[in-house]
SERO-4910 file (N, C-alpha, C, O; in steps of 0.05 Angstrom, whole numbers):
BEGIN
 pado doro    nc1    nc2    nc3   cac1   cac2   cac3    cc1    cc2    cc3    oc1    oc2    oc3
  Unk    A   -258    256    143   -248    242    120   -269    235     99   -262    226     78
  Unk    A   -295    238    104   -325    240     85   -329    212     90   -320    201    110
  Unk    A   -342    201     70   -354    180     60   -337    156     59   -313    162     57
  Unk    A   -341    127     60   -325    115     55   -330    105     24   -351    100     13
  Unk    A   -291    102     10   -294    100    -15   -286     72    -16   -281     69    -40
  Unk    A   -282     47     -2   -279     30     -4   -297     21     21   -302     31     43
  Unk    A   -307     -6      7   -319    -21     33   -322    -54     24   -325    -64      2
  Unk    A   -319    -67     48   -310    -95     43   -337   -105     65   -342    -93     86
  Unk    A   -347   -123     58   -372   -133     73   -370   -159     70   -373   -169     47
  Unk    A   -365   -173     94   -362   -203    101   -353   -218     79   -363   -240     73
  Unk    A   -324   -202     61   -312   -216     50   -297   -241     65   -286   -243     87
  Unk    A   -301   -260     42   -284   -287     38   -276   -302     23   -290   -312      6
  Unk    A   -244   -310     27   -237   -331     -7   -217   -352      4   -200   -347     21
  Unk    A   -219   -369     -4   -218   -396      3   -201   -413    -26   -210   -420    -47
  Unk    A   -172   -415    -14   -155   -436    -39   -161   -468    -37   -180   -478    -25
  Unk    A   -138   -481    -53   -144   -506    -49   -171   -523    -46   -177   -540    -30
  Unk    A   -184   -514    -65   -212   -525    -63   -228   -521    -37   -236   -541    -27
  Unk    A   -233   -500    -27   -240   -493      2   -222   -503     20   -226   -495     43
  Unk    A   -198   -522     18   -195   -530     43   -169   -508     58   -156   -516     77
  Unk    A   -166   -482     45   -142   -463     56   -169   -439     57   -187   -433     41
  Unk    A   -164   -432     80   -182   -404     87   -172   -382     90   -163   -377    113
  Unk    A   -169   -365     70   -144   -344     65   -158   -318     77   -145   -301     90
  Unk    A   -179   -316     73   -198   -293     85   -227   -306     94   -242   -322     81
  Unk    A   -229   -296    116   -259   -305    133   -276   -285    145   -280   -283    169
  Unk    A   -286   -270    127   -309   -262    140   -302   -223    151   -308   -214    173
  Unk    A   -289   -210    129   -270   -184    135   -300   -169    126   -316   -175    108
  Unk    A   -300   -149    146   -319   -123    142   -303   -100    151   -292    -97    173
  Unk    A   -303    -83    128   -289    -59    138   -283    -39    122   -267    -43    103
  Unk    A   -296    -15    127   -293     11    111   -266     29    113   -254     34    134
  Unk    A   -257     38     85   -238     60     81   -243     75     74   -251     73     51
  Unk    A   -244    108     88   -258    136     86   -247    149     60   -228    140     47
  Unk    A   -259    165     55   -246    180     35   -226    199     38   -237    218     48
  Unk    A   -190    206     32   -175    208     40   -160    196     65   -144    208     80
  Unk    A   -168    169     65   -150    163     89   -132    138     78   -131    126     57
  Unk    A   -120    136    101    -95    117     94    -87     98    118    -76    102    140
  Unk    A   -101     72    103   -108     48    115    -76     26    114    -67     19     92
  Unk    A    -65     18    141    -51     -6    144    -61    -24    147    -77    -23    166
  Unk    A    -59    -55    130    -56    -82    138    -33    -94    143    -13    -97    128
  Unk    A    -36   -104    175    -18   -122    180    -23   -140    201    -40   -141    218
  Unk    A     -3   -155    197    -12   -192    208     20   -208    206     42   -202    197
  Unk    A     11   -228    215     38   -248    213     35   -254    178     17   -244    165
  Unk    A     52   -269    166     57   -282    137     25   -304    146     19   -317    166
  Unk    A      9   -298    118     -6   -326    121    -34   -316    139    -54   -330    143
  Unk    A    -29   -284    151    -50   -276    158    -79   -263    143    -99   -256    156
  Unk    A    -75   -263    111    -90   -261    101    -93   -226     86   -110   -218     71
  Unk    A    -69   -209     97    -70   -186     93    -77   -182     49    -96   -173     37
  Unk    A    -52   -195     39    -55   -186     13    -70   -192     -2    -76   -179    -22
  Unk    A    -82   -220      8   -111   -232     -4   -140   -204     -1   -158   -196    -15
  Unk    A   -132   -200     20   -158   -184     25   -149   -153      3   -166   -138     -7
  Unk    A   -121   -149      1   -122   -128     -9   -130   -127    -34   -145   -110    -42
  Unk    A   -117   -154    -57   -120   -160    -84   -150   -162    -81   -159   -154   -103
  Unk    A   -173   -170    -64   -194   -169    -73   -203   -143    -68   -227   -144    -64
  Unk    A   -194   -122    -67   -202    -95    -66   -210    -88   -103   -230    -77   -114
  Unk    A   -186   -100   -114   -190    -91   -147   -188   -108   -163   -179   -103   -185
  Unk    A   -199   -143   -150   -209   -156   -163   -178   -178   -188   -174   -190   -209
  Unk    A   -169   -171   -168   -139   -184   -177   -148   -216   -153   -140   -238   -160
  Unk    A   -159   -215   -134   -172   -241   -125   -199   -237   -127   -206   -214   -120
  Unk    A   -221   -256   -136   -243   -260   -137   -250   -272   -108   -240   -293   -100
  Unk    A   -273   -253    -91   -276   -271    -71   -299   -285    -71   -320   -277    -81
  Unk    A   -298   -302    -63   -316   -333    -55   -342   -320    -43   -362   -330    -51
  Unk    A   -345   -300    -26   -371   -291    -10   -359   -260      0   -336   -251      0
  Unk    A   -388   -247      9   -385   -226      5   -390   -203    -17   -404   -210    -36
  Unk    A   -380   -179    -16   -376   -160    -35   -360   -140    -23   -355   -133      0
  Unk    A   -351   -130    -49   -330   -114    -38   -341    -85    -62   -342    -84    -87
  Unk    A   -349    -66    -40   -360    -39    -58   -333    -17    -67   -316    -12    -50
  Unk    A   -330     -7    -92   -308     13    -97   -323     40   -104   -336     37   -125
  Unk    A   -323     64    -95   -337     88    -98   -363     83    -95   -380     86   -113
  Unk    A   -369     73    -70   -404     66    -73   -419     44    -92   -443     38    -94
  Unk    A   -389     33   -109   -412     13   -131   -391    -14   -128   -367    -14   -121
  Unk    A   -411    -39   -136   -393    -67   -135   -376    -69   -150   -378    -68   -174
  Unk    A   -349    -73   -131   -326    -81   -159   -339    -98   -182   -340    -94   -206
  Unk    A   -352   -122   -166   -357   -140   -195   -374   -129   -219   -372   -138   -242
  Unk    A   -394   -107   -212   -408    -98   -229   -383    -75   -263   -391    -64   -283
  Unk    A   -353    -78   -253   -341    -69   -275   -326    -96   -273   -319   -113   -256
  Unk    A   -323    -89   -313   -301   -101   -319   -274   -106   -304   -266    -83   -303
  Unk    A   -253   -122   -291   -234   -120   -280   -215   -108   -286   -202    -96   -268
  Unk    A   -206   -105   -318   -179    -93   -328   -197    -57   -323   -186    -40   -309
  Unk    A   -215    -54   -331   -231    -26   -316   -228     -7   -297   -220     16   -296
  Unk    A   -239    -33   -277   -234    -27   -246   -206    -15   -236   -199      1   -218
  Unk    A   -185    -38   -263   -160    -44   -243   -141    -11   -251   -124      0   -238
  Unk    A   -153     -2   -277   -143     19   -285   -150     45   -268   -138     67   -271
  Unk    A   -167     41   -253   -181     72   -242   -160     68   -218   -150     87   -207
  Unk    A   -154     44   -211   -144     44   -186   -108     37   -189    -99     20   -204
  Unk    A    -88     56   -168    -63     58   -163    -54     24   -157    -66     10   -141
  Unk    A    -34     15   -169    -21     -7   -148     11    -11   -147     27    -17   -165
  Unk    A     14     -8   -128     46    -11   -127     51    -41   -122     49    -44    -98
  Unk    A     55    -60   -133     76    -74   -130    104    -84   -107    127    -75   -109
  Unk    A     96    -98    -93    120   -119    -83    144   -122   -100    140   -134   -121
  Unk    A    169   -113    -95    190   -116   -110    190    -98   -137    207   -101   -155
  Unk    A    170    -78   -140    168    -63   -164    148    -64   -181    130    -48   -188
  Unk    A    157    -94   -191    149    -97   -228    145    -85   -241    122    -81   -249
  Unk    A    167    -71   -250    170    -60   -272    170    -77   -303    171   -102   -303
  Unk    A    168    -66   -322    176    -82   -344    203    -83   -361    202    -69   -382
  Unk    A    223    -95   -356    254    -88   -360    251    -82   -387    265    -63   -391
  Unk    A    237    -91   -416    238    -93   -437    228    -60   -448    229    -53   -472
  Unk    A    219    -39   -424    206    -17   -434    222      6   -416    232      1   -394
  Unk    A    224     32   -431    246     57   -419    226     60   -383    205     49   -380
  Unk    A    235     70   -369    220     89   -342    196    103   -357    172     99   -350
  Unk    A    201    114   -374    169    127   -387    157    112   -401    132    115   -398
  Unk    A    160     99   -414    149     77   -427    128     59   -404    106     48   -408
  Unk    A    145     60   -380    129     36   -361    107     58   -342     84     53   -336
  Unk    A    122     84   -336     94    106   -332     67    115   -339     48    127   -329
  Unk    A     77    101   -368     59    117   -397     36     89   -403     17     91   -419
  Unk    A     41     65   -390     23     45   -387     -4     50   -390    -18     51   -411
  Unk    A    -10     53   -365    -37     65   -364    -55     79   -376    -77     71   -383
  Unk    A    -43    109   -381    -58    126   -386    -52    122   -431    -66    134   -447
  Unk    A    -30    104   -438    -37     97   -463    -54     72   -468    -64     70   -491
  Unk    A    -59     55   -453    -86     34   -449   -112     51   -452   -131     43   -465
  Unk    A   -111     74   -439   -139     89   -429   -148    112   -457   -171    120   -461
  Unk    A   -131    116   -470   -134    121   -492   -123    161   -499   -128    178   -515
  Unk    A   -107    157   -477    -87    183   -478    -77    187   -501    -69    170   -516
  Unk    A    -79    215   -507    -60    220   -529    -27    218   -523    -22    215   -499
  Unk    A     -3    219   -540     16    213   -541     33    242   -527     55    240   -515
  Unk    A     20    265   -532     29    290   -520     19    285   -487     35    289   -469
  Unk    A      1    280   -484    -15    279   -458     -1    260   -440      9    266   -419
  Unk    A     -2    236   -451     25    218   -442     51    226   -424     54    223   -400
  Unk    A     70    238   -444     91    247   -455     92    263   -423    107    258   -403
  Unk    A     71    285   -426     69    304   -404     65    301   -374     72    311   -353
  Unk    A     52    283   -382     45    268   -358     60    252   -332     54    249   -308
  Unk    A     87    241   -353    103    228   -354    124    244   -340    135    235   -319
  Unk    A    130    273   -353    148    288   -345    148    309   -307    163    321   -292
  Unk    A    114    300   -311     96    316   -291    106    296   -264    112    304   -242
  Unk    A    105    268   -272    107    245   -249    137    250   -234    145    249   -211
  Unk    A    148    257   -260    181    242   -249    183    270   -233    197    270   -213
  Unk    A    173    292   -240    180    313   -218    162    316   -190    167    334   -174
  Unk    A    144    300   -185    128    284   -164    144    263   -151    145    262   -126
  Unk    A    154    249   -164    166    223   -136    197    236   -139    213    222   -126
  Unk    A    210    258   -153    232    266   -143    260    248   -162    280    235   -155
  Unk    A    247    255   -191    274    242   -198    272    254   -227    250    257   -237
  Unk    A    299    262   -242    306    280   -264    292    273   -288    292    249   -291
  Unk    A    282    284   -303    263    287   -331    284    266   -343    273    244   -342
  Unk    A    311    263   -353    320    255   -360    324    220   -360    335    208   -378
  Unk    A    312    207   -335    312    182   -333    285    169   -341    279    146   -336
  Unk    A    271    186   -354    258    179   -372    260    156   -391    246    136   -395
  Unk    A    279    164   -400    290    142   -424    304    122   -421    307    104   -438
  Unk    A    317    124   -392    333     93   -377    320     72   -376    297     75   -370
  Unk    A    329     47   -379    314     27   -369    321     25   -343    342     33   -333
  Unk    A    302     13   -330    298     14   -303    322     -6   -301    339     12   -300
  Unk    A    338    -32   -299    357    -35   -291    385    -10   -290    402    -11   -273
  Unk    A    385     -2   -300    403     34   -293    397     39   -272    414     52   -260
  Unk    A    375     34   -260    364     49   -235    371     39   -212    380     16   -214
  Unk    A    371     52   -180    379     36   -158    351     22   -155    333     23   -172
  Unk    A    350      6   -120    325     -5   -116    304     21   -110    283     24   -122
  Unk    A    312     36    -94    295     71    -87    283     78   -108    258     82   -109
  Unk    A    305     81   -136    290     98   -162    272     84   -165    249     93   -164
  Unk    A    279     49   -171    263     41   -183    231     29   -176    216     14   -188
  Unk    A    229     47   -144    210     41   -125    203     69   -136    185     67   -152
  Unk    A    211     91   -134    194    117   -138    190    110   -163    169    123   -164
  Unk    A    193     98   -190    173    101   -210    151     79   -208    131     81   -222
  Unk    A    152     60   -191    127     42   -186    106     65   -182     85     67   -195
  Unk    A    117     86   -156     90     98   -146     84    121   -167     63    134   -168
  Unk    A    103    125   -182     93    143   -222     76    131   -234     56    142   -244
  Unk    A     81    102   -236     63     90   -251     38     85   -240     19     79   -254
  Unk    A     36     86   -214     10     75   -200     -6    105   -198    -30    104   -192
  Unk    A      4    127   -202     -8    148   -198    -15    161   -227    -31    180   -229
  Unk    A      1    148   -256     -5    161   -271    -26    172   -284    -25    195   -293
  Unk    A    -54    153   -287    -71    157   -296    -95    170   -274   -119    168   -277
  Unk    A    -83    183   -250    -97    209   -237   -126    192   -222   -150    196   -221
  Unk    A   -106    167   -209   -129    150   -193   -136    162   -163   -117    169   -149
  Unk    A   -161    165   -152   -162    162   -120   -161    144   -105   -170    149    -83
  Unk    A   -153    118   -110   -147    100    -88   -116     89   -107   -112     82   -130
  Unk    A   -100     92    -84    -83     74    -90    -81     44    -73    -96     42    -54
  Unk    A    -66     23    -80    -64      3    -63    -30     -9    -58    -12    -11    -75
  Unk    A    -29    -11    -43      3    -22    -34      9    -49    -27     -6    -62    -14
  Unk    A     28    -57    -35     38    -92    -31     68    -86    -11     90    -85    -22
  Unk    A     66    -84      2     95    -85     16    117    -67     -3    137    -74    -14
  Unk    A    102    -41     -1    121    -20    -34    149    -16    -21    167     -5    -33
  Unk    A    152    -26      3    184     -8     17    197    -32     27    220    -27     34
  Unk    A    189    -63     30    207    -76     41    220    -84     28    222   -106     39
  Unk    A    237    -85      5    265    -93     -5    287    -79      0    311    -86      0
  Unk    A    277    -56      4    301    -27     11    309    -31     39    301    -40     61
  Unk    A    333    -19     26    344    -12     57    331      4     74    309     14     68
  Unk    A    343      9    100    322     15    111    326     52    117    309     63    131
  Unk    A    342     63    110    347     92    103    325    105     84    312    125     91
  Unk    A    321     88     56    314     93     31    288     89     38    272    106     33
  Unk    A    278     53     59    247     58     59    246     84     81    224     95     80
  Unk    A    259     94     96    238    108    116    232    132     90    210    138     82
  Unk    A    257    143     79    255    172     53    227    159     43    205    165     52
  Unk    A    230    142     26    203    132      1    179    132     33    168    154     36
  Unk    A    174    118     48    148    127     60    144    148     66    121    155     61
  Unk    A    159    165     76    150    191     83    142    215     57    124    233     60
  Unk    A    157    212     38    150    223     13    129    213      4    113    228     -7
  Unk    A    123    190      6     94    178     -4     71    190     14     52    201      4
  Unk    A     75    188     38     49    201     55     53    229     49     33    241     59
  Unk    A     68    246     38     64    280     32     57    268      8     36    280      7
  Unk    A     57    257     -8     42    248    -36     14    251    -28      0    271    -33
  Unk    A      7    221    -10    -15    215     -8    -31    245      0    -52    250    -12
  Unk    A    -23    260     16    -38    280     27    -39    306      9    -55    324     16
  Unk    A    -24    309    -12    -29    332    -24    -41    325    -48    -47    342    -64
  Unk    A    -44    295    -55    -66    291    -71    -89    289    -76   -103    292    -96
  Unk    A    -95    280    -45   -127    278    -45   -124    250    -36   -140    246    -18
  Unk    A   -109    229    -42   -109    202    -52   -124    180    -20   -123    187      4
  Unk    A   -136    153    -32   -140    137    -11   -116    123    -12   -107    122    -35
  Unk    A   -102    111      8    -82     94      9    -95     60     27   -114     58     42
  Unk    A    -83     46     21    -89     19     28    -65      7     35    -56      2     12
  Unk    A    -48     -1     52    -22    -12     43    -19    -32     63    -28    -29     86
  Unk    A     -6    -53     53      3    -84     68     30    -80     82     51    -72     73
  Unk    A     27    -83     95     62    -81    117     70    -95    141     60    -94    164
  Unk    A     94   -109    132    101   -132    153    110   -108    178    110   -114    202
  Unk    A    120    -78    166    129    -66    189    123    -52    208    121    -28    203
  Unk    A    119    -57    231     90    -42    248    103    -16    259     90      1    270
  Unk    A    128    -13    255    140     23    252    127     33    239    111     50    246
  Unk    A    133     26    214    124     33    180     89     44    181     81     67    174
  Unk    A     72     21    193     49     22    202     42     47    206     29     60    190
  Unk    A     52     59    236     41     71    262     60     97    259     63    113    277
  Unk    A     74     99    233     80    123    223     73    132    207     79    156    206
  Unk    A     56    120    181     48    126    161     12    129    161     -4    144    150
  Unk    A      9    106    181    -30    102    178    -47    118    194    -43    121    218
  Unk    A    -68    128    181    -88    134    202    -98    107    212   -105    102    235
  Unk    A    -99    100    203   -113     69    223   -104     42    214   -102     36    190
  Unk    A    -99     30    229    -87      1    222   -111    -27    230   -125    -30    250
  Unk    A   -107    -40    212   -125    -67    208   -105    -89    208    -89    -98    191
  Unk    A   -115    -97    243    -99   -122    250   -112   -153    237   -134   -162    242
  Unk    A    -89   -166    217   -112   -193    214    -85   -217    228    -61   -220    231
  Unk    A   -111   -231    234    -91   -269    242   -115   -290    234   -139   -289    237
  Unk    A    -98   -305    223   -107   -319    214   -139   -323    187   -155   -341    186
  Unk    A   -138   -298    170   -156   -297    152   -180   -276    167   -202   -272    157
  Unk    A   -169   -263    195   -198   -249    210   -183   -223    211   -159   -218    209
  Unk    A   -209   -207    216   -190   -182    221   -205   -191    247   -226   -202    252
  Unk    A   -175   -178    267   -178   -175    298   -181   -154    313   -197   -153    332
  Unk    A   -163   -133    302   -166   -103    324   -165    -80    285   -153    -84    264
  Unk    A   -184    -58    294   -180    -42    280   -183    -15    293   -203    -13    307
  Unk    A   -164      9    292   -170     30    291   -142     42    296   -121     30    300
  Unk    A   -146     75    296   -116     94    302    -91     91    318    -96     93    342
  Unk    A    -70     86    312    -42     74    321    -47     73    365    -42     58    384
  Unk    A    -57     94    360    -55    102    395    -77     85    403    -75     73    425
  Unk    A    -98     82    388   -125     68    396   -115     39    400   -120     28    422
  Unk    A   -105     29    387    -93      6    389    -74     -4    415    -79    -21    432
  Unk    A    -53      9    414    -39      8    443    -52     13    464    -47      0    484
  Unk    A    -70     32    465    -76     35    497   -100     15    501   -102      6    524
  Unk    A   -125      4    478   -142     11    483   -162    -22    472   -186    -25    471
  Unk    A   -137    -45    465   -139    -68    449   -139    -90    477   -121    -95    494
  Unk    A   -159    -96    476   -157   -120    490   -144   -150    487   -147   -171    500
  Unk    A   -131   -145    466   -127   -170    450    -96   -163    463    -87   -140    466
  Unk    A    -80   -193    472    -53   -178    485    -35   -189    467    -10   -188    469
  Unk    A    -51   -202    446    -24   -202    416    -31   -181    392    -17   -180    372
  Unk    A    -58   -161    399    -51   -141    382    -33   -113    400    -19    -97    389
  Unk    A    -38   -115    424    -16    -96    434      9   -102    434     26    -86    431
  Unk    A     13   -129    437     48   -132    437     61   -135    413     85   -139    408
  Unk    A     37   -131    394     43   -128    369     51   -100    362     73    -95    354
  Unk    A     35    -86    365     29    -44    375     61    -35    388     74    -15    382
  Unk    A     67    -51    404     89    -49    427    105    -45    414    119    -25    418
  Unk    A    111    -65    390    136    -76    383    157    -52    370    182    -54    368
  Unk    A    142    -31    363    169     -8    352    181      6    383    205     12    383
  Unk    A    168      9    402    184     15    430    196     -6    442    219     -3    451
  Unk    A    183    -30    444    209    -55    456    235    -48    438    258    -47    447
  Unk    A    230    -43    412    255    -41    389    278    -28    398    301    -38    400
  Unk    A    269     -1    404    281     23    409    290     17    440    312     25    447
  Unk    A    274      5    459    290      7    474    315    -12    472    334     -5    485
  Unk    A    317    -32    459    327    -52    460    353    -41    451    374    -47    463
  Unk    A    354    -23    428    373     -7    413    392      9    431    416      6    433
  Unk    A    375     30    444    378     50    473    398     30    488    420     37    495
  Unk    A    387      3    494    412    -11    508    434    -14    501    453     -8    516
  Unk    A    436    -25    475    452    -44    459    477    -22    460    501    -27    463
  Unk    A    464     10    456    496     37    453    495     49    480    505     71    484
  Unk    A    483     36    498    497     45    524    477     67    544    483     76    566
  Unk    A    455     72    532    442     89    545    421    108    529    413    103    506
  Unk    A    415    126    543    388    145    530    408    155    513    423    136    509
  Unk    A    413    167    505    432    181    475    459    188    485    475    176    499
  Unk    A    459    219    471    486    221    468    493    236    511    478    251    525
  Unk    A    515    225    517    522    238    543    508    220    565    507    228    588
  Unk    A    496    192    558    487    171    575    506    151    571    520    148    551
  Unk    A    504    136    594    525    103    597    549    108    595    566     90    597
***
């Protein structure tokens, strides 16, 4: 996966006048093309650590390197442009068309209006939705559409790292498995780094090459879905690991047996 293009070195940030410890002390590299899960309980510190990736949190200690160089050494609105972010719940801007909210970026950056335009038309046939809804405002849209133009807009201006906030938990859960799995043939035929926060450890250990366990502001266990289950000494990061097969079996019970022609 080469080099790593993100690296976080005994980051820490601290609310409430020091006295809330939101991150403590996280070291940990993301390769180039790979695609990194955070997850933890609520309050574990996952999205803090992620927003200080691009400087949407300033951290207290530490540094956090982006392509080999210090975030802090760029401007933030800078930084924040080179880099993808999808959004929790979307955020979109209701007041602007689907292209209008695509075309963000790369008209900040100083795109021409054809370049834009194209660009625009290039996306919507990338996350899988008609040239034509271009011009809709995103309330027209279901929650799905209006999750596939988050990841338009986060890809428009032709970033290598994207970052993720919980991009699939409002959807149902049909629509998130479609939108993750389309996103990881994204991620992989672009080149792209992925980073993403997820309460869902299915979601996780189907989508990540490697997952970064945090509790309580630490990271605890890190490495490849399998590495983790067999191989974590920690017996709340495995029963954490566990938790999509307790699921399933639990399910397997609930209709009577192993599938179809059991119980």
């Amino acid at each position: 996966m080469g080099g790593g293009i993100i690296e976080l070195q005994d980051v820490g940030k601290s609310f409430d006048g020091g006295r809330s410890q939101a991150v403590d002390g996280v070291s940990l590299g993301v390769a180039e093309g790979e695609f990194l899960a955070l997850v933890g309980a609520s309050g574990s510190g996952k999205t803090t650590t992620l927003k200080m990736i691009n400087r949407l949190v300033q951290p207290d200690r530490g540094q956090v390197l982006v392509e080999g160089a210090p975030a802090g050494g760029l401007a933030a609105p800078e930084l924040r442009r080179r880099i993808g972010y999808v959004f929790q719940g979307v955020g979109l801007f209701p007041h602007l068309s689907v292209a209008e909210n695509i075309g963000i970026t790369p008209s900040l950056l100083g795109w021409s209006r054809s370049d834009v335009q194209a660009r625009t038309l290039e996306l919507l046939d990338l996350v899988g939705l008609p040239r034509g809804y271009g011009q809709r405002p995103p309330s027209a849209l279901s929650g799905g559409e209006r999750q596939r133009v988050g990841v338009a807009r986060a890809l428009a201006a032709r970033p290598r790292i994207v970052l993720m906030d919980e991009p699939f938990g409002a959807l149902d859960p049909v629509t998130r498995d479609t939108l993750g799995g389309a996103y990881r043939e994204l991620h992989e035929r672009l080149g792209l780094t992925t980073v993403m926060v997820t309460h869902d450890m299915q979601e996780a250990i189907l989508l990540a090459d490697r997952i970064a366990v945090m509790r309580q502001g630490r990271l605890i266990a890190l490495g490849a879905p399998g590495e983790l289950v067999s191989g974590s000494a920690d017996p709340a990061v495995r029963a954490l690991m566990d938790m999509p097969r307790r699921q399933a079996e639990r399910v397997r019970s609930r209709l009577g047996g192993e599938g179809p022609g059991h119980g």
